[in-house]
Each structure stands twice: as structure tokens, then as C-alpha cells.
C-alpha positions as CSV (number, residue, x, y, z in Angstrom):
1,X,53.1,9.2,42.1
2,X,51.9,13.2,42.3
3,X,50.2,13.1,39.4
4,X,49.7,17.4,39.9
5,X,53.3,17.9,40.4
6,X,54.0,16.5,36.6
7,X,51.7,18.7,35.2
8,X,52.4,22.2,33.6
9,X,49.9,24.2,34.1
10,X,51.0,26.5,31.8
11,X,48.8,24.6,29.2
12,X,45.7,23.3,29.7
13,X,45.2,19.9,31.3
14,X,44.3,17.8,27.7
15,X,46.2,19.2,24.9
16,X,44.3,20.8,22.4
17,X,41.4,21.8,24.2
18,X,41.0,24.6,26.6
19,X,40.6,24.3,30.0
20,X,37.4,26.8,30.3
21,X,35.2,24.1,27.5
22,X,36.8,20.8,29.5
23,X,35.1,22.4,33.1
24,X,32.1,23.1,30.7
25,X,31.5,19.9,29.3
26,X,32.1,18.5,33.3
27,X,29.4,21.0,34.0
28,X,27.1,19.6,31.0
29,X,26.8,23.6,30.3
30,X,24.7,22.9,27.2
31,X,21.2,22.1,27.0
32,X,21.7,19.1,24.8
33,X,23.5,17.5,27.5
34,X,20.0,16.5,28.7
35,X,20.1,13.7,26.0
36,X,22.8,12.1,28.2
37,X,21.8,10.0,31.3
38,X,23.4,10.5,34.5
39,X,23.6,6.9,35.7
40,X,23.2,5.5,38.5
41,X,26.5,5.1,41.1
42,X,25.4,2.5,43.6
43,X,27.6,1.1,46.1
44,X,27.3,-3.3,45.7
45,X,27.3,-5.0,49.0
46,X,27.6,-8.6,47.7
47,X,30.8,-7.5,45.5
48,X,32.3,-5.3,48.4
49,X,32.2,-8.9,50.6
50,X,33.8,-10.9,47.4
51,X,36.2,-8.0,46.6
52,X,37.4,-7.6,49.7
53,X,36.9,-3.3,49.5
54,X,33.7,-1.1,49.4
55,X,32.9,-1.2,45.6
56,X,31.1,1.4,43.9
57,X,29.5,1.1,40.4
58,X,28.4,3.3,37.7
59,X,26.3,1.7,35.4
60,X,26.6,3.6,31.7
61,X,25.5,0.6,30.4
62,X,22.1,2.1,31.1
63,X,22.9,4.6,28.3
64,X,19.9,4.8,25.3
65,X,22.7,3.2,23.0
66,X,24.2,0.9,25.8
67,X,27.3,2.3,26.4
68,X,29.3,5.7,28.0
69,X,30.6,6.6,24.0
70,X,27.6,9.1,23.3
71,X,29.4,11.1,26.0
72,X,32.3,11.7,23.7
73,X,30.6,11.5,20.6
74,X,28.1,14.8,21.9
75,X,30.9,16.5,23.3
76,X,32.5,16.3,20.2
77,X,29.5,17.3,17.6
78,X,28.9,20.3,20.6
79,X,32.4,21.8,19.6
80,X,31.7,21.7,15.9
81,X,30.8,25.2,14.8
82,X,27.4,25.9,12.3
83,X,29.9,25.2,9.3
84,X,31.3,22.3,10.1
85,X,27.9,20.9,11.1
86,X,26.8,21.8,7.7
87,X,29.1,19.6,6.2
88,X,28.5,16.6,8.4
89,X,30.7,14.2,10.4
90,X,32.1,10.8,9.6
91,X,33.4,7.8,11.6
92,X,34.5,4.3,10.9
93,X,33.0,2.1,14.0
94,X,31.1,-1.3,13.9
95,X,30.3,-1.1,18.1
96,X,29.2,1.6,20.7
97,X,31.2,4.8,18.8
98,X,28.4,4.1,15.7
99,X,25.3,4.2,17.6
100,X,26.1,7.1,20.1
101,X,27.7,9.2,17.0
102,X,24.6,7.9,15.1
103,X,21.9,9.3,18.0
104,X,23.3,12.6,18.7
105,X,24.3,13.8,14.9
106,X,20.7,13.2,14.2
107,X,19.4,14.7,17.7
108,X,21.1,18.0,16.4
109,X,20.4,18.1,13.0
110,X,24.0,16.7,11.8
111,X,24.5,14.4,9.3
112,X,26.7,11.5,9.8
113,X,27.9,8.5,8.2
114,X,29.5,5.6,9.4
115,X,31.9,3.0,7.5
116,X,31.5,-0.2,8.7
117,X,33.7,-3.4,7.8
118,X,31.9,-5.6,5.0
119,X,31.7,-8.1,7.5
120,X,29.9,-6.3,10.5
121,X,26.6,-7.8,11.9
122,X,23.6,-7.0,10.2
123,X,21.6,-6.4,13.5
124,X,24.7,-4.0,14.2
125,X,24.1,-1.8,10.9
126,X,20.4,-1.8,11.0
127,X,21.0,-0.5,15.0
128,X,23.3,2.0,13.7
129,X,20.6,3.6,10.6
130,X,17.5,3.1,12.6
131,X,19.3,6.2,14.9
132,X,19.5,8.2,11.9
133,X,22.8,7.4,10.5
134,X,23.5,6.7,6.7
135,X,26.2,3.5,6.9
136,X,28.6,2.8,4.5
137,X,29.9,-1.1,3.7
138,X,33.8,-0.9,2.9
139,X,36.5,-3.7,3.5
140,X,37.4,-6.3,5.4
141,X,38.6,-5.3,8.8
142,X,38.6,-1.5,10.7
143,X,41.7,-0.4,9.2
144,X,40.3,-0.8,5.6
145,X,36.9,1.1,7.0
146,X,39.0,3.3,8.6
147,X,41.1,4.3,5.5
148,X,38.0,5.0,3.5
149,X,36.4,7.5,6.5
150,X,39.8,9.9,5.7
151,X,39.0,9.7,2.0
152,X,35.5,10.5,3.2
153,X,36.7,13.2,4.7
154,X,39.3,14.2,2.0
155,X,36.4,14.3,-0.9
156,X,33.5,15.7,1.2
157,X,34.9,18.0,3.5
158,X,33.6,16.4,6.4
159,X,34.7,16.3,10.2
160,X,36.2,13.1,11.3
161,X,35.4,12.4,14.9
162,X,37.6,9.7,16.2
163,X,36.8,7.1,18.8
164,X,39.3,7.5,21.4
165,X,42.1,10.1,20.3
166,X,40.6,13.6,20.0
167,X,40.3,16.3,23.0
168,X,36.7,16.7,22.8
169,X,35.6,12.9,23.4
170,X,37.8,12.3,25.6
171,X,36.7,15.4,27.6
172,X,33.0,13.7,27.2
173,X,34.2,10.4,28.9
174,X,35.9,12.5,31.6
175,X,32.7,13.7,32.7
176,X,32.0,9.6,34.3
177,X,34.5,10.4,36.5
178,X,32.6,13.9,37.3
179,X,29.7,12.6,38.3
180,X,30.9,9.8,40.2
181,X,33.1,12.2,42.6
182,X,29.8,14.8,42.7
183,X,28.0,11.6,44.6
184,X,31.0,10.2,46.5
185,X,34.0,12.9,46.9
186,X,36.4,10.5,48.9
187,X,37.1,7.6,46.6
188,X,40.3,6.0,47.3
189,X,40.6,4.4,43.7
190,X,38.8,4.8,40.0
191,X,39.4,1.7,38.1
192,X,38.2,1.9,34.5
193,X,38.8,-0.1,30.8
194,X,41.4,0.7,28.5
195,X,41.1,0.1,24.7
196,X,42.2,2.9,22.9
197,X,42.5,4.9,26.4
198,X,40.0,8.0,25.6
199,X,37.3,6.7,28.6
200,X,40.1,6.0,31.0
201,X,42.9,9.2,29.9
202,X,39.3,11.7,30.1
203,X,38.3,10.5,33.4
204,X,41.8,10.8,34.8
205,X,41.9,14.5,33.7
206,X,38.0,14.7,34.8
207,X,39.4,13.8,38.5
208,X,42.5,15.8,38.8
209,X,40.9,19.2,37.3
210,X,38.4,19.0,40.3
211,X,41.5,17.8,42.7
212,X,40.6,14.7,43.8
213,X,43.4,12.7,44.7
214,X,42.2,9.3,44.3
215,X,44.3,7.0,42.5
216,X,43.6,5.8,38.8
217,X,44.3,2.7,37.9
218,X,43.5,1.4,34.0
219,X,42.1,-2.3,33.4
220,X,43.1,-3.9,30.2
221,X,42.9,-7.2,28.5
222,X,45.9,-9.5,28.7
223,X,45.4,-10.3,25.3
224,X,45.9,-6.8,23.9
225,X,47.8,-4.6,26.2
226,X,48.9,-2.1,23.9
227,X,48.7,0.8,26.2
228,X,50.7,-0.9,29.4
229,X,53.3,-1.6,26.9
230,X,53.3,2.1,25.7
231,X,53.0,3.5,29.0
232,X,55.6,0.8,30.8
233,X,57.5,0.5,27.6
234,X,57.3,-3.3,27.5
235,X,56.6,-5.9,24.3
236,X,54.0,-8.1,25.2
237,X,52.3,-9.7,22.2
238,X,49.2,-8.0,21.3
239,X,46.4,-10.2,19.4
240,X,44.1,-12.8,19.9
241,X,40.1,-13.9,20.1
242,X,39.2,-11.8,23.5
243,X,35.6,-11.7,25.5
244,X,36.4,-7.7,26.0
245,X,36.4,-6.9,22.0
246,X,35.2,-3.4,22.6
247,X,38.6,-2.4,24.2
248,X,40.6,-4.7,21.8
249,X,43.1,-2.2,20.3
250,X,46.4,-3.0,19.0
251,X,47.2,0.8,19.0
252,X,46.5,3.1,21.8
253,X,45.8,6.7,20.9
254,X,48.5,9.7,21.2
255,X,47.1,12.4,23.0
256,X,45.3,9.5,25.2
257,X,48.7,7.7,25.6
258,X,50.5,11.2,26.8
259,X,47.6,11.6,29.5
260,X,47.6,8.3,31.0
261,X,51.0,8.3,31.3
262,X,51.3,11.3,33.3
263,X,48.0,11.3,34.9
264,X,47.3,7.3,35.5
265,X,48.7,5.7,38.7
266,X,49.0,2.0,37.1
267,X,47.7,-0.3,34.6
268,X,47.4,-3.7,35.7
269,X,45.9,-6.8,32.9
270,X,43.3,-9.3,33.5
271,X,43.0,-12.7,31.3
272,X,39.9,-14.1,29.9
273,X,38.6,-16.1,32.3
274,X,38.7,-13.1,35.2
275,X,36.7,-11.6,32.1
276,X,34.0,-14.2,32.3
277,X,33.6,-14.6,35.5
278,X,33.1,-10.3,36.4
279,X,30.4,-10.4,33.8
280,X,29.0,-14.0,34.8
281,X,29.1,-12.0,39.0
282,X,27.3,-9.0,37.2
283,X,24.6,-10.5,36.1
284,X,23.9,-13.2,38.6
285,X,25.1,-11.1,41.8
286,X,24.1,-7.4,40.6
287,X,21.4,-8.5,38.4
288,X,23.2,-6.5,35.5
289,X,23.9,-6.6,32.2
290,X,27.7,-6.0,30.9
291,X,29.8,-6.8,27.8
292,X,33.4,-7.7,27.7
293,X,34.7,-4.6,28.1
294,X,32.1,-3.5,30.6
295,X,33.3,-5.8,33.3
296,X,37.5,-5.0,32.8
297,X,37.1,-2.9,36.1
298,X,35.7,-5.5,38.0
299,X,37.7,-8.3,37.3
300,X,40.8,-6.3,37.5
301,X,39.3,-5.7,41.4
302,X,38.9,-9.8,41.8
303,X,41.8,-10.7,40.0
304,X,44.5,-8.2,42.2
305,X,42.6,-8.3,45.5
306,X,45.6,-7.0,47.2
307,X,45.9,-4.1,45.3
308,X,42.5,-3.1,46.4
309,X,41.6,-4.7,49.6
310,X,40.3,-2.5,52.2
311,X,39.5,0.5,49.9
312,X,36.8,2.8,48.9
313,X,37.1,2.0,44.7
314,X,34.9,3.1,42.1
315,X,34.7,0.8,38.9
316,X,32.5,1.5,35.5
317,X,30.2,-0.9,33.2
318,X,31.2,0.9,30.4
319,X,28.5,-1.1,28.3
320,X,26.3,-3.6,28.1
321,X,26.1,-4.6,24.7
322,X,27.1,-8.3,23.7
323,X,25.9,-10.9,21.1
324,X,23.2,-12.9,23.1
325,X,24.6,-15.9,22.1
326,X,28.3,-15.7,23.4
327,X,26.2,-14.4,26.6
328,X,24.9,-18.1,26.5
329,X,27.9,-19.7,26.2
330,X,29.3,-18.0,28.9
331,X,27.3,-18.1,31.7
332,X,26.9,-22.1,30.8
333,X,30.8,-22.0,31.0
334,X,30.4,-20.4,34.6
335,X,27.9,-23.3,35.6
336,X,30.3,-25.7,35.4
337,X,33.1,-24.0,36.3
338,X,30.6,-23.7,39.6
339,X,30.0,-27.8,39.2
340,X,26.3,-26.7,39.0
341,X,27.1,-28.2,35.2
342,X,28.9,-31.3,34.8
343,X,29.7,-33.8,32.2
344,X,30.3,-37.1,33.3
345,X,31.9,-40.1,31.3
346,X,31.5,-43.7,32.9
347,X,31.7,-47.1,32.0
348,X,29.2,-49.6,31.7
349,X,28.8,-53.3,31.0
350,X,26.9,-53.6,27.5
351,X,23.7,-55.2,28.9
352,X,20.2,-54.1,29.8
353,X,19.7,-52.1,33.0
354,X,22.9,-50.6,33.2
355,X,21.3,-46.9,32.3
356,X,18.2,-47.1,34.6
357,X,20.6,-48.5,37.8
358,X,23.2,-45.1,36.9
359,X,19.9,-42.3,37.1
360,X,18.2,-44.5,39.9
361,X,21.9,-43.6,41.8
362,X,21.9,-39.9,40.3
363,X,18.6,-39.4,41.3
364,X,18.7,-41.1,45.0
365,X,21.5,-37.8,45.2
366,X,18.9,-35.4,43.9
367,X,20.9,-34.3,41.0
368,X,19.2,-34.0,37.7
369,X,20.3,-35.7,33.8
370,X,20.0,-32.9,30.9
371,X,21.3,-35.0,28.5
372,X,22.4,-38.8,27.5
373,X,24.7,-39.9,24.7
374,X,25.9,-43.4,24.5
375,X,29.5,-44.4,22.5
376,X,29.1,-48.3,21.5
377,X,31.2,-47.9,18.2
378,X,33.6,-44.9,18.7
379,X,35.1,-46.5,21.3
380,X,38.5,-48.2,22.2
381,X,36.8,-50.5,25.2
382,X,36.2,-54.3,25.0
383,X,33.7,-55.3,22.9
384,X,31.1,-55.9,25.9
385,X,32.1,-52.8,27.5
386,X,31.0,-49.4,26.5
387,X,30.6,-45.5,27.9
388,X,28.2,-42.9,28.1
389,X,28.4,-39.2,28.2
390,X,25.8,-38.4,31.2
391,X,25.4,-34.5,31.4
392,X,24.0,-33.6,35.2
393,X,22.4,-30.4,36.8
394,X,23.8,-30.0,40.6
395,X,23.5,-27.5,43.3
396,X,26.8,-26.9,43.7
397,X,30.7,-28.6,43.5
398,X,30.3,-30.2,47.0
399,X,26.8,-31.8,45.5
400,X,28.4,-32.7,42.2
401,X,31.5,-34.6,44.0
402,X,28.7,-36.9,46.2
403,X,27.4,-37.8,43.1
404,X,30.6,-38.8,41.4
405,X,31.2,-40.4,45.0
406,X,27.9,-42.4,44.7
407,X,28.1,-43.8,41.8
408,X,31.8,-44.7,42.0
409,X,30.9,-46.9,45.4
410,X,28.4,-48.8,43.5
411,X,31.7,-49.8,41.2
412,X,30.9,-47.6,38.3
413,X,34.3,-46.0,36.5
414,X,33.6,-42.4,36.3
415,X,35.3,-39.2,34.4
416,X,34.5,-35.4,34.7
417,X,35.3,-33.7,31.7
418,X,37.3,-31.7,31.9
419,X,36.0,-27.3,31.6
């Protein structure tokens, strides 16, 4: 696909903004533009060899809030004239659109509120005032926090800045894209997350305002792939309890859906477990910190190798911010996936020494026990028989199977539970 060939250029490359204010927010023509880090784009060398391309990264996770939304959120306040400021913005958000809306209104002198769902995180609210913003508790969900940010609006006379589907922020997220073609003109792909599509539709206009004609290809959770089915007009099911919650949207933007659709090569979706493992390789290969969404890009890269193989791509943490105890439970979940973690079940004769000869025989193979439980009741073994949970640190699968080996030659019934 020609992506300029479908364009009229009659009007101006994202629809309601002119094209003069997108080239000067790609610029960062204003002085408060400083208050926006240009991160880092570093080429990986240990992904490019498990990729199978040369893999570029640009790390907005290194944002002051965590995440590429104050981008947006800046551009947007920026365009507001001294009225409007005056009156102050509002914005229903319990993530990353809160705290970068938050830090900028008050860096200008605006004052915003945010509406947040009754149920968000404390830690997330506090977050959210302690950058200046007044928050307001209303509903259940974001649509009920949502509803109340119009009436907001209606009653106040404030500006509502959206998260994803206004000109302005996506303009601000185009200028990722910017900077990563200022430090490396002749990418071959741009592979970026898609939740409501602002981040992915601005830096798709980003690229083809300054004529580059790498490809764009959007990365979006299986489990809510509301813009591929707008954009490819299919009817996948979109719900579900997903790692990538900042891009979990059941319904993708207009003026973003219009853009990617004429400006976006493909869309491709990766499950939950290609989730896990991109931000389990980020922090343990790159030594980085992503959230769910953050690491879309690259496990869209691992999980369609062929798609990218060979290539000079460009992939984005969009942010790093994620609760540090599902961080926890994933990287244990990507130990044993590894077999550096395993849970083993055997069966034992119900008389003394049968414990001491199993870790004598797990520590001849230099493999370590974390944790013991014995089943003497629970169980549906002969009386004189019972089992015990053994759990085992290991250097690797390989190591982890000579142990199993091991102990099975010594005439011990072993399980591996299952992960």
C-alpha cells in the first residue's frame, strides 16, 4: 500500500488540525516543550539476534510520568487559547493520560481535574494530585467517569481533552515517530501499540508528513482488537483480563480510526503470553522497565518473526508503569516457563528417611529446594503411601530434566506441574 497516493492533500494530513501547528508541534516550536524528554533510541543487540532483524527502541517509558501520553496531553493544553485556559480542562483517566494531563496543566498554570472510577488505586489518585491535579471519585467503571467529565464540562465550561481521539494529542504522540526518524532516517518498519489508536494513528501521520516511507505496522492485544476489527472490518470478540490494560479499549477512536486506516500498513495481534514474555526479555535482556502495553511492539516482532526478519524496525516502550506485584508474578511465571522454577510432585513411602534421600538426590544435581509441602491426608494414595509438593530452583530446562531424571532412576514417581 502507497499510503501518499490515498491521501488528499487538499486538506491537511489529520483532520481538524492544520498542517502548519502539526509540523510545529514535530518541531517542539514552543518553549514548554522542554518539559518533554527526548528519549533515548538505542539500537538492542541481544533482541536484534532473538528477533531475527536490527531492532531499535525508544524508551518513553523514561518520561517524568512514565509514559509517551504527556506528549499529547501538552500539545493539547499548548493549543488552548488564554480563555479557555482560564476555565480549565477536564479528563476522565485512571493511568498514564491522568498524570501527564495532571503535570503539564499545572506546569502552565492550568487547572485540571480528573474523574477517576470509585474503584481506582489509591497510590494511582495520590500520583495523579501530588502533580497538581484536583481528582474527582465518580462510578464504577470509565464509562460512568467518563459520563460525569461531559457534565463537567457541560456545567463548568471547561475544555475536555480526550485521551486518544482529538487532533492535537494525537499530533503530540506523532512527534515519537519524529524523533526516532531525526536519529535513524532509513527504518524499514515502525511498530507501535494500539489501544484507542492516538500513539500509533499520530506517529503514522508524524512519518508520512516528513516522507518517510517505512512501513507502519500497529500491535494490539488479542484480547481486545477493536481497531483491527474496524480497520479489517472483522468481529472478533473484544473483552477479557489482559497484561496490556493500558491499550485495552473496546472502542477505537474516529478521527484515529480514519488515519490508521489510510495511513497504517497492517495490524497484526499478539496473545498474553507473547505479552509476558516481551516485558519478562525487557527487563532481564535490556535491563528495562515496561508495562503491558509498553512491550505490544516487541512481542508483535517475536511473535511474527517472518513479518520482520531481516529488517531495520523501530518499536516503542510506551510506558513503564505496572503494579509491582503483577510484575512479581510475572517474571516468576517466566522462571518456570524457563524450568529455572519448577514444581515437582512425587511419591514417597510413608516412613522416615524418605525426605532426606529425595534433597540428598536434588542436591548431588546441584539444584536447590525453595519450598516443601507434604499431602498425608488430602490424598487418594494407599494408606502407607503419600506425596510431596517439592518446589526446585535450577539453572535451566536441560538442568531441571537431569533432576527429574535422577530422581526417577533411584525409583521415585515424579510429576512436573504443569505452568
Amino acid at each position: 500500500m502507497t499510503m501518499a497516493t490515498q491521501l488528499n492533500r487538499e486538506k491537511s494530513l489529520i483532520p481538524g488540525l492544520d498542517d502548519g501547528a502539526f509540523d510545529a508541534i514535530l518541531r517542539r516550536a514552543h518553549p514548554a516543550w522542554e518539559g518533554v524528554l527526548k528519549t533515548p533510541f538505542l539500537r538492542s543487540d541481544k533482541l536484534s539476534a532473538l528477533a531475527g532483524c536490527e531492532l531499535w527502541i525508544k524508551y518513553e517509558n523514561l518520561q517524568h510520568t512514565g509514559s509517551f501520553k504527556e506528549r499529547g496531553a501538552l500539545a493539547k493544553l499548548l493549543s488552548l487559547d488564554a480563555a479557555a485556559r482560564a476555565r480549565g480542562v477536564v479528563a476522565a483517566s485512571a493511568g498514564n493520560h491522568a498524570q501527564g494531563l495532571a503535570r503539564h496543566a499545572a506546569l502552565l498554570g492550568v487547572d485540571a481535574r480528573i474523574v477517576m472510577p470509585e474503584t481506582t488505586p489509591y497510590v494511582k489518585v495520590e500520583q495523579t494530585e501530588r502533580l497538581g491535579a484536583h481528582v474527582v471519585l465518580h462510578g464504577d467503571g470509565f464509562d460512568e467517569a467518563n459520563a460525569y467529565a461531559q457534565e463537567i464540562c457541560a456545567r463548568e465550561g471547561r475544555v475536555y481533552v480526550h485521551p486518544f481521539d482529538d487532533p492535537y494529542v494525537i499530533a503530540g504522540q506523532g512527534a515519537v515517530a519524529a524523533e526516532m526518524l531525526a536519529d535513524l532516517p532509513d527504518i524499514d518498519v515502525i511498530v507501535a501499540p494500539i489501544g484507542g489508536g492516538g500513539l500509533l494513528a499520530g506517529m503514522a501521520a508524524a512519518a508520512r508528513r516528513l516522507g518517510a516511507r517505512c512501513q507502519i505496522v500497529g500491535a494490539q492485544a488479542e484480547l481486545y482488537p477493536s481497531m483491527y476489527n474496524a480497520v479489517k472490518g472483522e468481529q472478533r470478540p473484544v473483552g477479557g483480563v489482559t497484561l496490556a490494560e493500558g491499550i485495552a479499549v473496546r472502542e477505537p477512536g474516529a478521527i484515529t480510526r480514519a488515519l490508521i486506516k489510510a495511513l497504517v500498513d497492517d495490524i497484526v495481534l499478539v496473545n498474553e503470553r507473547a505479552l509476558e514474555r516481551a516485558l519478562s526479555l525487557y527487563l532481564n535482556v535490556q535491563k528495562v522497565l515496561a508495562e503491558g502495553a509498553g512491550a505490544a511492539g516487541l512481542a508483535a516482532v517475536l511473535e511474527h518473526p517472518d513479518r520482520f526478519r531481516g529488517r531495520k524496525v523501530a518499536t516503542v516502550i510506551c510506558g513503564g508503569n505496572i503494579d509491582t506485584r503483577l510484575l512479581s508474578s510475572i517474571l516468576m511465571r517466566d522462571l518456570v516457563r524457563q524450568g529455572r522454577i519448577a514444581r515437582l510432585r512425587i511419591e514417597l513411602l510413608d516412613v522416615p528417611g524418605q525426605l532426606t534421600r529425595v534433597s540428598e538426590i536434588i542436591a548431588h544435581e546441584q539444584a536447590n529446594v525453595i519450598d516443601v509441602a507434604y499431602h498425608k491426608i488430602f490424598s487418594d494414595l494407599p494408606a502407607k503411601q503419600t506425596y510431596i509438593d517439592i518446589s526446585v530452583e535450577t539453572f535451566d530446562r536441560p538442568h531441571l530434566e537431569r533432576v527429574i531424571a535422577a530422581l526417577r532412576a533411584r525409583g521415585f514417581n515424579v510429576e512436573m506441574a504443569a505452568y
